[in-house]
C-alpha positions as CSV (number, residue, x, y, z in Angstrom):
1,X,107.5,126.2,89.7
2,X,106.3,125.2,86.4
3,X,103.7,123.0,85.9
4,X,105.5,120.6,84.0
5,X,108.5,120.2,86.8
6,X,105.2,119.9,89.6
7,X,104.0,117.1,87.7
8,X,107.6,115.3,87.3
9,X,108.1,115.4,90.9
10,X,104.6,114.4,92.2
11,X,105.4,111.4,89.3
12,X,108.6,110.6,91.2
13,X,106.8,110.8,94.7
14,X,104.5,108.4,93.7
15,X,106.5,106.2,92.5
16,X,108.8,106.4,95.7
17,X,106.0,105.9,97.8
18,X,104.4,102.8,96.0
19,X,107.6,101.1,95.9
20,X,107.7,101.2,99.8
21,X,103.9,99.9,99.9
22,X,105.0,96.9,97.4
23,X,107.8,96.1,100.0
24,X,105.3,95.4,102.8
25,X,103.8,92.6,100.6
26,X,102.8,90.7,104.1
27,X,101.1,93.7,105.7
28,X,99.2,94.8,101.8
29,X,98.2,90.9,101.0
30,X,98.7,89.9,97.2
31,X,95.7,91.3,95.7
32,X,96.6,94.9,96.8
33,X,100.3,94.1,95.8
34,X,99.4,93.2,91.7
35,X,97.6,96.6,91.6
36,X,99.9,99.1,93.1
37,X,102.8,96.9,90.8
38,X,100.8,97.9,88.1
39,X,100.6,101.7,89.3
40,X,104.0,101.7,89.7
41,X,104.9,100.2,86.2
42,X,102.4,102.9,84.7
43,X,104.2,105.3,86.8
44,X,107.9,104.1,85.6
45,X,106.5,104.5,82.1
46,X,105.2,107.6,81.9
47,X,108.3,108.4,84.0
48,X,110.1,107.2,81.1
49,X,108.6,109.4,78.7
50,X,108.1,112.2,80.7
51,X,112.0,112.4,80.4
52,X,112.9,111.4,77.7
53,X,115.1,114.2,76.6
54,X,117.4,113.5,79.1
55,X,118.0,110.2,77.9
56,X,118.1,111.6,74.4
57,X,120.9,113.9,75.2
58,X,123.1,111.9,77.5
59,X,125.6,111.3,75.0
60,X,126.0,115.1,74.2
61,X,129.2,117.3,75.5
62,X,132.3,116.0,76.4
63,X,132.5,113.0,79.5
64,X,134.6,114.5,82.3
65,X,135.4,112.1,85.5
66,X,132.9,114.0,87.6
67,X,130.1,113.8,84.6
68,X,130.9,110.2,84.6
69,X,130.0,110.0,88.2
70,X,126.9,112.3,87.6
71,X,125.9,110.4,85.1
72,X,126.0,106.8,87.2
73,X,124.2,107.6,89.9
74,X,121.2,109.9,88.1
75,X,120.5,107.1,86.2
């Protein structure tokens, strides 16, 4: 696997797995809860930019119905 594509998914693991701590805001307290919603913004951003050219090419190619649906729920 390239090194780039490890780094995407290890971005989108992250992300997965601070979203689930930020849930348990009772168990974390509030402190712990500002920090990793700050790691997880960083993480959306750089998300963000890491892809980028999928969002720059989205509108490329012709729209069939099933590219439609593709389309909805990758993004």
């Amino acid at each position: 696997m390239k090194p780039k594509t490890v780094v995407k998914i290890s971005a989108d693991y992250a992300m997965s797995v601070l979203l689930l701590l930020l849930i348990t805001y009772e168990l974390i307290g509030q402190e712990a809860h500002e920090w990793i919603g700050i790691a997880a913004f960083a993480l959306f951003v750089f998300h963000h930019i890491v892809n980028r050219s999928w969002l720059k090419n989205i509108f490329r190619g012709k729209y069939t119905p099933v590219r439609i649906m593709q389309t909805i729920t990758a993004a």
